[in-house]
C-alpha positions as CSV (number, residue, x, y, z in Angstrom):
1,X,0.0,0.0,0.0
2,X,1.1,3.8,-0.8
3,X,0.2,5.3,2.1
4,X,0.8,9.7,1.5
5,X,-0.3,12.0,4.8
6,X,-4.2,13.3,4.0
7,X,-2.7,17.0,4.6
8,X,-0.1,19.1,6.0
9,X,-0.8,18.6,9.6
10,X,1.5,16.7,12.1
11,X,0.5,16.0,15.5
12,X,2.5,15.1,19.1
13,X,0.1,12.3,19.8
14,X,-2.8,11.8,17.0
15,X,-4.9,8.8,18.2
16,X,-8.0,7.4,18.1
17,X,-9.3,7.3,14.2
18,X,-12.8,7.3,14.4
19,X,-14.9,7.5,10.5
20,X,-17.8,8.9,10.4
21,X,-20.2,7.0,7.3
22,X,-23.1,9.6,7.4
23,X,-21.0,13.2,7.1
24,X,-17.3,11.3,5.0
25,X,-15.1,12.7,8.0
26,X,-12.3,11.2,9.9
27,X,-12.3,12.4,13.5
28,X,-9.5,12.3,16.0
29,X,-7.3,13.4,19.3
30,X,-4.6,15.1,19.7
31,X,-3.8,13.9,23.1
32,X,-0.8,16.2,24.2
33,X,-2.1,19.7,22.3
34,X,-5.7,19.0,23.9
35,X,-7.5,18.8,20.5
36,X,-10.2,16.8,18.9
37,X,-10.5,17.1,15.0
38,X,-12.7,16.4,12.1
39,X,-11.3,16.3,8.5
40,X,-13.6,16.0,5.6
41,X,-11.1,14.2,2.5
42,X,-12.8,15.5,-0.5
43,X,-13.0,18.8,0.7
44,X,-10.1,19.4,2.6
45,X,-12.3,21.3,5.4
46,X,-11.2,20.7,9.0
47,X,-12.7,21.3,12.5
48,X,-10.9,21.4,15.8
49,X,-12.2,21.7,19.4
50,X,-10.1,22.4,22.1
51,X,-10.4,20.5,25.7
52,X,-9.1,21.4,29.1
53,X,-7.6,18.1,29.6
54,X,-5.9,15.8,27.3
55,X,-8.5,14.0,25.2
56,X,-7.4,10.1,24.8
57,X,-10.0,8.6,22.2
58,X,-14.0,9.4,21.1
59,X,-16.9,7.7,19.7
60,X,-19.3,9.3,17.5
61,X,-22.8,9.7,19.0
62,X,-26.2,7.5,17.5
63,X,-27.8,11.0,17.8
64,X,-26.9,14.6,17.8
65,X,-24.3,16.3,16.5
66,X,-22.2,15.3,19.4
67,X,-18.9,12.7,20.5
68,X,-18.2,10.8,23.5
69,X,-14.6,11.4,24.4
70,X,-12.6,9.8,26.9
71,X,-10.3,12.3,28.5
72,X,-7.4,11.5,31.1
73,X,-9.7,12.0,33.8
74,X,-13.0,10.6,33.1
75,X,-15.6,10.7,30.3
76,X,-17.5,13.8,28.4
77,X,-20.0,14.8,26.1
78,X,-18.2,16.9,23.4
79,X,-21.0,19.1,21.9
80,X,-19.4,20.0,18.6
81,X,-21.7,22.8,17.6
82,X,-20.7,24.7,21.0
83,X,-17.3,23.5,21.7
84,X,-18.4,22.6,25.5
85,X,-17.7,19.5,27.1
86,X,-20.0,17.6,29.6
87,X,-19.1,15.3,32.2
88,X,-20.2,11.8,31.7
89,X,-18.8,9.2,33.8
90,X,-15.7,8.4,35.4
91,X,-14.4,4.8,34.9
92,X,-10.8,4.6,36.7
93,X,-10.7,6.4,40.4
94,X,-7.5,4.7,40.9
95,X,-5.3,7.8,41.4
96,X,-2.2,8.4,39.5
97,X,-3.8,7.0,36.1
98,X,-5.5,7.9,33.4
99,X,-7.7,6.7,30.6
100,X,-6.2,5.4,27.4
101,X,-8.0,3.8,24.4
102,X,-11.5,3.8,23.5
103,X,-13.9,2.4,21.4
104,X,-18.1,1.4,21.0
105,X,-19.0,-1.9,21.0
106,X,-21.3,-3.4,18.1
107,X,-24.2,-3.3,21.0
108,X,-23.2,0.7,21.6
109,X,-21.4,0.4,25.2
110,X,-18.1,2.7,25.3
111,X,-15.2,0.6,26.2
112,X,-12.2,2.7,27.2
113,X,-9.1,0.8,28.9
114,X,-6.4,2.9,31.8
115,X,-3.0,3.0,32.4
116,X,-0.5,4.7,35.0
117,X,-0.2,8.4,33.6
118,X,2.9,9.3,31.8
119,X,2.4,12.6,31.3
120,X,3.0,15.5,33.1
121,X,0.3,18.8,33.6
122,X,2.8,20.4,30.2
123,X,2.0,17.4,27.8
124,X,5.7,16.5,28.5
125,X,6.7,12.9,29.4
126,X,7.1,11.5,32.6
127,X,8.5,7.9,33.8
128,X,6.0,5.2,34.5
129,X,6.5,2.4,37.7
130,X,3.4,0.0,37.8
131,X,1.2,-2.1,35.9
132,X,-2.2,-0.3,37.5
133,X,-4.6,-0.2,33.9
134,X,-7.8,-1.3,33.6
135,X,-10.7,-2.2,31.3
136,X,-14.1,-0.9,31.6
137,X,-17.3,-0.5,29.9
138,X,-19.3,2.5,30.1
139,X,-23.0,2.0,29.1
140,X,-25.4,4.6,27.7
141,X,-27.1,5.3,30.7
142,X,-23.1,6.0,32.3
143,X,-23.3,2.9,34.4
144,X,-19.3,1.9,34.3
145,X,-18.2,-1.9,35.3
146,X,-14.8,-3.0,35.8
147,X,-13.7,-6.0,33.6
148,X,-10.5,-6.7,34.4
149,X,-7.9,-6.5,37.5
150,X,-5.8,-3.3,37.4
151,X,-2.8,-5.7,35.9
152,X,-1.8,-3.5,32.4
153,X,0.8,-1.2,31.6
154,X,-0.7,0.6,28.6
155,X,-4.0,-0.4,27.7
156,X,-4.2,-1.0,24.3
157,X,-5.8,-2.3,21.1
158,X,-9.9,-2.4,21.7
159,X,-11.6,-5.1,19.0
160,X,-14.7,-7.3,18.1
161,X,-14.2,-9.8,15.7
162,X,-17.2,-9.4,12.4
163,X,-18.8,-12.8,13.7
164,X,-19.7,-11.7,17.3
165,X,-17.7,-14.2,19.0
166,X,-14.3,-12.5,20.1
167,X,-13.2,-9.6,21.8
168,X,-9.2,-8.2,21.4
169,X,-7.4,-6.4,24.0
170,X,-3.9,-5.1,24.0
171,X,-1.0,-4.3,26.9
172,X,1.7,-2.1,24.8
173,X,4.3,-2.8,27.9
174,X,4.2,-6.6,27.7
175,X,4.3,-6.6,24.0
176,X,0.8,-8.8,24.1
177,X,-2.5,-8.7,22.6
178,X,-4.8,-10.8,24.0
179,X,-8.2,-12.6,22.6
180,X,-11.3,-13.0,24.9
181,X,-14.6,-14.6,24.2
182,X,-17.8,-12.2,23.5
183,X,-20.4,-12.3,25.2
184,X,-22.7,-9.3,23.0
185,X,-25.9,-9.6,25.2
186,X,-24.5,-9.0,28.5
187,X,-21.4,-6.9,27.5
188,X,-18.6,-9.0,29.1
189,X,-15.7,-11.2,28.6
190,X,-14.2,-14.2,29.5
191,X,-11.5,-17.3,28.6
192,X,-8.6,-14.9,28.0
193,X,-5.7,-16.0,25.7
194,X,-2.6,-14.7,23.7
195,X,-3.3,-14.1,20.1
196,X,0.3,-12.4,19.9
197,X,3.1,-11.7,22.2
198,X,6.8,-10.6,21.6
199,X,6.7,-9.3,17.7
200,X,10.1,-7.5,17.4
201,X,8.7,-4.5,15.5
202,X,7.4,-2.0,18.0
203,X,5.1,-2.5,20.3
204,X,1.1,-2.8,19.6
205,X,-0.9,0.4,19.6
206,X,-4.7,0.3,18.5
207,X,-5.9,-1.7,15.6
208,X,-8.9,-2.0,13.1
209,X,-11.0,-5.3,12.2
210,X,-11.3,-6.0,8.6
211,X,-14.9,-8.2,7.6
212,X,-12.6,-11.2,6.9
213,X,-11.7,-11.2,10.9
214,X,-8.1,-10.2,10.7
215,X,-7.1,-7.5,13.2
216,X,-4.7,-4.5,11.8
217,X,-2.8,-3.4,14.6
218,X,-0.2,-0.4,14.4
219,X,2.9,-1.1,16.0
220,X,4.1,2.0,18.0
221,X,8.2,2.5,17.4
222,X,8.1,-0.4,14.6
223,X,6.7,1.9,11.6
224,X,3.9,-0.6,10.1
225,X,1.1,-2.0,10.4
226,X,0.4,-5.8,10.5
227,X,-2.3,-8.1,10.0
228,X,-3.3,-10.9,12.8
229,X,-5.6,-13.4,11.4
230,X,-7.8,-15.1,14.2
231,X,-5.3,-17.4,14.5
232,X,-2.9,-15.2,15.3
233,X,-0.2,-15.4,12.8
234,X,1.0,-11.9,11.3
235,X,-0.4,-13.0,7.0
236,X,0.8,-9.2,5.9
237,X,3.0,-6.7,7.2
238,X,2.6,-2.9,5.4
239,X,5.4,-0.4,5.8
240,X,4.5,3.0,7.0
241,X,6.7,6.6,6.4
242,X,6.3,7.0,10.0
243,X,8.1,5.4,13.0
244,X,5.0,5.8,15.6
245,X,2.0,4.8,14.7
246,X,-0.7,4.9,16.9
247,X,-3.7,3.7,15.3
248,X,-5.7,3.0,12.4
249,X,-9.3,2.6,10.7
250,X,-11.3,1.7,7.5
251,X,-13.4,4.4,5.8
252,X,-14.3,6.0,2.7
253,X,-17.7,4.7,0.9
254,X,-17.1,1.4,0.1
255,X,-14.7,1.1,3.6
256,X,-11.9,0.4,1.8
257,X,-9.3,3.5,2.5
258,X,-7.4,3.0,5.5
259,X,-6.3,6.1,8.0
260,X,-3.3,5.4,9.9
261,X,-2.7,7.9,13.0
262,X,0.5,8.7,14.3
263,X,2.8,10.6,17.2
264,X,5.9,12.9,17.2
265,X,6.0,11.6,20.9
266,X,9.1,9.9,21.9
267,X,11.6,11.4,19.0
268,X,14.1,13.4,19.2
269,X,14.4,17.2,17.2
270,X,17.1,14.8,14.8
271,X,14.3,12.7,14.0
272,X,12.3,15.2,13.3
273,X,14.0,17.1,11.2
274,X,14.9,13.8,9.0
275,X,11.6,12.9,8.1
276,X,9.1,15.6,7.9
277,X,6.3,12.9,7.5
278,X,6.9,12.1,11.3
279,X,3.4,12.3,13.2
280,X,0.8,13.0,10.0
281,X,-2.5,11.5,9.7
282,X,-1.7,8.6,6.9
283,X,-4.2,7.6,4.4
284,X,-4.2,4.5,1.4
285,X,-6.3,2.2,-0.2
286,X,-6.6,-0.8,1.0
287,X,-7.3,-4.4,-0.7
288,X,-9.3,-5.5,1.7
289,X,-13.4,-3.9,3.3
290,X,-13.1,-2.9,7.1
291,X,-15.6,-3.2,9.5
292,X,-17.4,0.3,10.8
293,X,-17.0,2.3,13.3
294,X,-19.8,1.4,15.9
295,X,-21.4,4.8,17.8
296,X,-22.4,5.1,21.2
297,X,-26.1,4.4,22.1
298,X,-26.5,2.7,18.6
């Protein structure tokens, strides 16, 4: 694939890809600037709203003009025709973490997993010492439920498999992504397992699901992307002009262009300089038809 940035932007930490079907837009964070953003392709328009804390990952509302977004601290309605934020919920109390990644069920539940902040009130880095994340589920009604023990470094990677059956759920510290059985009427998991652990090529960041079941997941430091079949062997790695990518989803009409999100975050001014491509949004057509973006309350 020939992936090219979609325009001149570059972002510290862009995150989160999230298509919307109904308006053609790709939506997304800008976790360390404080930014959420909407980018129409065939027009080149763009919207951003600014937060007062760092915005980790949204989900498109089933109605209103209106985004979920899970910040550090706890969950929000972004209304985008005002630019004001509403609190929501608050899924992680633990102190010291924050949230992470993000995503809407098929059923419409927000999922959003935690991790021990590493970042300091600036946006600038700071060192991490436990493995305190957490998943949790936030339902339309912001009822929030605890899946997991608080056992992860950097929650990661949030996936349902086309057929209903299996959940995916990533740890970028131990190098892991994990498969779960799905359980869509009651919103919960079970049977954990290791669909891949240990790839030498970065570590895993979010992902996409494509309708043949194979998980895309960008690998953070390792500049690509690769594909995990459901049982878990790596069928297609794709090279990316990037050394951080963060995430990645299908859109366009027929799903089929993939959008690739990635981070300045970790490289040095060097770096930078070197390869002006570093931290642009990354779009290319793909051979293959994604699975949509679910909203919340659907």
């Amino acid at each position: 694939m020939d992936f090219s940035p979609i325009h001149d932007g570059r972002y510290s930490v862009a995150e989160g890809p999230v298509w919307d079907a109904h308006l053609g837009k790709l939506f997304w964070v800008d976790i360390i600037s404080k930014t959420i953003h909407a980018f129409d392709p065939d027009s080149g328009e763009q919207q951003v709203w600014t937060s007062a804390d760092f915005p980790t990952a949204l989900a498109l509302a089933e109605t209103g003009n209106r985004a979920l977004v899970a910040l550090a601290s706890g969950m929000a309605w972004l209304d985008f025709d005002t630019g004001t934020f509403t609190p929501f919920a608050d899924p992680d109390t633990m102190p010291g973490n924050r949230l992470n990644e993000g995503k809407c069920d098929p059923q419409g539940r927000f999922w959003t997993g935690s991790m021990q902040t590493n970042l300091n009130e600036d946006g600038s880095g700071c060192d991490m010492d436990r493995n305190s994340g957490a998943l949790f589920r936030v339902d339309v009604d912001g009822a929030t439920r605890c899946h997991t023990e608080h056992e992860f470094g950097i929650s990661n990677t949030l996936a349902w498999s086309p057929d209903g059956q299996t959940f995916y759920f990533g740890d970028s510290i131990r190098n892991v992504i994990f498969s779960y059985d799905w359980n869509a009427d009651e919103g919960a998991i079970s049977n954990r397992r290791v669909l891949l652990e240990g790839f030498e090529r970065g570590a895993p960041d979010g992902s996409a699901m494509d309708e043949d079941g194979c998980l895309w997941n960008a690998r953070f430091g390792g500049s690509c992307l690769i594909r995990i079949t459901p049982q878990g062997k790596i069928d297609q790695t794709v090279e990316l002009p990037v050394t951080n990518p963060t995430s990645c989803t299908f859109g366009g009409a027929d799903r089929r262009t993939l959008f690739v999100t990635s981070a300045q975050f970790t490289l040095s001014k060097r770096q930078l300089a070197d390869n002006p491509e570093e931290g642009a949004v990354l779009v290319a057509e793909a051979s293959v038809t994604g699975v949509p973006d679910h909203r919340f309350g659907a």
